[in-house]
N, C-alpha and C positions, 0 to 999 in steps of 0.2 A: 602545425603540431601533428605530431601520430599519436592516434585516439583509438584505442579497443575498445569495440564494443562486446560482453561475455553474454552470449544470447543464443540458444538452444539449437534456434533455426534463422539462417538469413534470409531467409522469403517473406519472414513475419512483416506486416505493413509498419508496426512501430519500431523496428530494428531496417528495415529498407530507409525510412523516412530520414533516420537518423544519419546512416550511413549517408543518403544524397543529402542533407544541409549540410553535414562536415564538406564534405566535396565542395560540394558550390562555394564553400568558406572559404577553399585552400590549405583545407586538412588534407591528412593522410590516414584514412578508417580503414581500421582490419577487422572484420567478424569473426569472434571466438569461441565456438561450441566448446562450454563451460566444463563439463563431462570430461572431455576429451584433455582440456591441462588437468597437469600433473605437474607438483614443486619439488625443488629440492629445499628443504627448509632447516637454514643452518644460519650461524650469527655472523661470518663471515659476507657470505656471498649467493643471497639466498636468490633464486633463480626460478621462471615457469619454465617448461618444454611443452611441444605441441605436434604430434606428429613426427614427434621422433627427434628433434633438433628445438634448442634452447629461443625462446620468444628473442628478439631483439627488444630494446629499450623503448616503450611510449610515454608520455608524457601527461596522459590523461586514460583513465578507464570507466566507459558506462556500462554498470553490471543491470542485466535486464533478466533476472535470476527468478526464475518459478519460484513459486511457495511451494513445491513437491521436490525442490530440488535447494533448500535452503540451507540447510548441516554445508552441503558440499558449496554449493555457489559462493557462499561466504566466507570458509576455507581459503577458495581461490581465491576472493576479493582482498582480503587480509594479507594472504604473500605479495600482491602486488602495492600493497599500503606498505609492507617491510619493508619493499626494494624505491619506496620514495616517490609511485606516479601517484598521481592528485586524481581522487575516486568522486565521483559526481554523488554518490549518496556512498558514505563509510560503509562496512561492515556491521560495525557495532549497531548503525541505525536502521538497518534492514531488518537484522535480531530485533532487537528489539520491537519495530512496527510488526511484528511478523505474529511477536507474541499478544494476541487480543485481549486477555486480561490483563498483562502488564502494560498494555497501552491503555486503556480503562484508568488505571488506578494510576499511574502518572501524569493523565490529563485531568483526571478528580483533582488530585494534588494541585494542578494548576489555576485550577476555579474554570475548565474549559465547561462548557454545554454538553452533556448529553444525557441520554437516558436512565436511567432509574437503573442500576445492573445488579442481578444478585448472584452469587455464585458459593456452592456448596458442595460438601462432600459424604456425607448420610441421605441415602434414602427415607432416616426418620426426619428429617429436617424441611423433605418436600412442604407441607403445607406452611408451614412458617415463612420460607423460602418464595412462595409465590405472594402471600401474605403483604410479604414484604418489599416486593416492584409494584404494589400496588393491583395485585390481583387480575383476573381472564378479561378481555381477551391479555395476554401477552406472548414474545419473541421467545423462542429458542433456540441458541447457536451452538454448532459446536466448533470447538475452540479449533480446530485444526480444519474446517470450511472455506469453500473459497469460491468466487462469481455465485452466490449465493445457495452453492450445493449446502446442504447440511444446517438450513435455516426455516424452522417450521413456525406459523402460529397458528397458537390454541386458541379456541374463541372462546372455550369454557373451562373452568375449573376442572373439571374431572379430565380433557381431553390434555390439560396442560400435566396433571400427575401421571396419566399414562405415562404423556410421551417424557417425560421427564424419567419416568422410573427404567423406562423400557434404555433411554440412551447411559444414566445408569447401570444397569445391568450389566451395558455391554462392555462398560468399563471405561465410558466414553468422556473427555471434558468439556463440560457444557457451561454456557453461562446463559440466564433467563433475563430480560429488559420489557419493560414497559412497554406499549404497542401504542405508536404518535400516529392516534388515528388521523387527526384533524391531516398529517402530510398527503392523504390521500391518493398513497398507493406511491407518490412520487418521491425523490430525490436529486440532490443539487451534488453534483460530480465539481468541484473547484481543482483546476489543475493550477500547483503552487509552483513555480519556479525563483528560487531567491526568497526572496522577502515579496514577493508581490504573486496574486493570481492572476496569469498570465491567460486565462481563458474558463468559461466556465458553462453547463449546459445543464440544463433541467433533463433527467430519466425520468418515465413515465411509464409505470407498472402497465401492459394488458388484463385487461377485461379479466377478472376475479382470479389475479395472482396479485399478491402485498408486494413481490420482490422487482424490485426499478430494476436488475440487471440486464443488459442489452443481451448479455449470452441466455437471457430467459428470457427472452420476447419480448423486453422493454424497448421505447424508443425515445428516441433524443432531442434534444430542440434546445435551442440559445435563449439564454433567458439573462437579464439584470439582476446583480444578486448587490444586497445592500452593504451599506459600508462595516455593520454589526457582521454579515456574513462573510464577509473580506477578511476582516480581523481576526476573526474565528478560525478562518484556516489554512491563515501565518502560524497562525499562535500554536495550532496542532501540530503542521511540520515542522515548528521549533521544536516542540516539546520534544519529539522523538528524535530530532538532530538530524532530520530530511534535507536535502537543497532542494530536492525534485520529489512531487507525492501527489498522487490522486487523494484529494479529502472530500468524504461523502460526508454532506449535509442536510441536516433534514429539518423542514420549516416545523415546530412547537407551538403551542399556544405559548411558552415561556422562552422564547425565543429561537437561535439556531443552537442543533444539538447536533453533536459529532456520528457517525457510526463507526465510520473506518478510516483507516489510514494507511495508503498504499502507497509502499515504498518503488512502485515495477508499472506505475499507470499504463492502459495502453493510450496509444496516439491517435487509432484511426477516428474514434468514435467523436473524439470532441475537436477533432480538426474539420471532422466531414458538419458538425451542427452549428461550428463556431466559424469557420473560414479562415480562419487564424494559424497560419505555420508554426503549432506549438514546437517542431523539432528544430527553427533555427532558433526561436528563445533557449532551448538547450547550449545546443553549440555555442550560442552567443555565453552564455553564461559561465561555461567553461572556460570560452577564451579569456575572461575577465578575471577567472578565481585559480586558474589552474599553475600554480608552481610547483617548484621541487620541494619534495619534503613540507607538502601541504596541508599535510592529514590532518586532522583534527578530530578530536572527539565534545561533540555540543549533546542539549541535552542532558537530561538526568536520568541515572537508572540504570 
């Protein structure tokens, strides 16, 4: 098959990785800095160019699109959904994962696990609003954050109305969650591929930071997650209509609760704690699902 992958930079370890199991398959992978196509987008004969001359025809495309770069990356993902190659996660469910409150309230809907979320738009509403996830310490996100930039907690009431008013002010979208102390600083990374999670590893906050992110100084470790937390996050990259998703879990006294759900996982981290070649489960997966005129849209919302 010839498979694009749309990815910023080809040196990246989880776009390398990818590119060498296509090969070793007896693919033919092309790296596509995403930026750089440009469509022509018409009902006839809609078409990418790259460097000045028209893409040729693949067969499959894995979009490994920032969240700084998602209006655009999706754009491009979509032209190549109109012209008929078979996309390893759609369009539609990248938006979607992408948006953290409509991922919220579509897995509520689904009876998934997770945190207590409240989210508001008056400043007079602050104490109601905290009130209401069950009071300090708790989480503050903002909604456009990401490897846990723009993620504080409050341990007290008053620190949590500051900072709440101050990201307010700014004009900022915020949503406020409950603080799962008993997880103890850590979290469960589930990399889903299909219907099954195909690898999984415990993050593990350093020494007095709450956030598990490895780009904040968290580290990694292979760990057995049970058959409730397996289930859990199938069920998550259904909801959002993922094939491929980083789902962070987090251990509860009331069982496994969702945090996130990432539609662009990376590769290195849970290949290097798990041993496990998550990038030919990709390839493999594609070989299995990938026809013309594939697309589909799963999911709700």
């Amino acid at each position: 098959m010839k498979i694009a992958i749309l990815s910023r930079n080809a040196k990246l370890y989880s776009t390398r990785r990818l590119v060498e199991a296509g090969q070793q398959r007896g693919h033919e992978v092309t790296v596509l800095d995403t930026l750089h196509c440009y469509m022509n987008i018409n009902s006839r004969e809609p078409s990418i160019h790259y460097e000045g001359a028209e893409l040729p025809e693949f067969d499959a495309v894995i979009p490994r699109i920032g969240a700084s770069i998602t209006f655009y990356g999706t754009a491009v993902l979509r032209q190549f959904e109109m012209m008929g190659v078979y996309p390893l996660n759609e369009s539609v469910a990248i938006s979607r994962s992408r948006d953290k409150l409509r991922s919220m309230q579509l897995m509520a809907r689904k009876g998934i696990g997770m945190p207590v979320t409240g989210f508001a738009h008056s400043p007079d509403d602050i104490p109601d609003l905290i009130q209401m996830v069950g009071g300090a310490p708790l989480v503050i996100k903002l909604l456009e954050g990401t490897q846990g930039i723009g993620v504080v907690l409050a341990e007290t009431r008053k620190a949590a109305e500051s900072v709440i008013e101050a990201f307010m002010g700014l004009k900022a979208n915020i949503m406020v969650q409950e603080f799962i102390k008993e997880a103890g600083g850590a979290d469960i990374r589930c990399f889903v591929v299909g219907d099954r999670v195909v690898a999984a590893m415990k993050r593990q906050a350093q020494d007095g930071e709450f956030r598990s992110n490895l780009h904040r100084g968290g580290t990694a470790s292979l760990i057995r997650i049970t058959p409730e937390e397996r289930a859990t996050a199938v069920r998550a990259a259904k909801t959002m209509g993922l094939n491929v998703a980083g789902v962070d879990i987090l251990r509860s006294n009331h069982g496994p609760v969702i945090m996130e759900v990432n539609s662009s996982p990376g590769i290195e981290g849970i290949e290097a704690a798990t041993g496990i070649d998550v990038a030919s489960r990709i390839i493999e997966f594609i070989e299995k699902n990938a026809r013309i005129n594939h697309t589909r849209t799963r999911g709700q919302g």
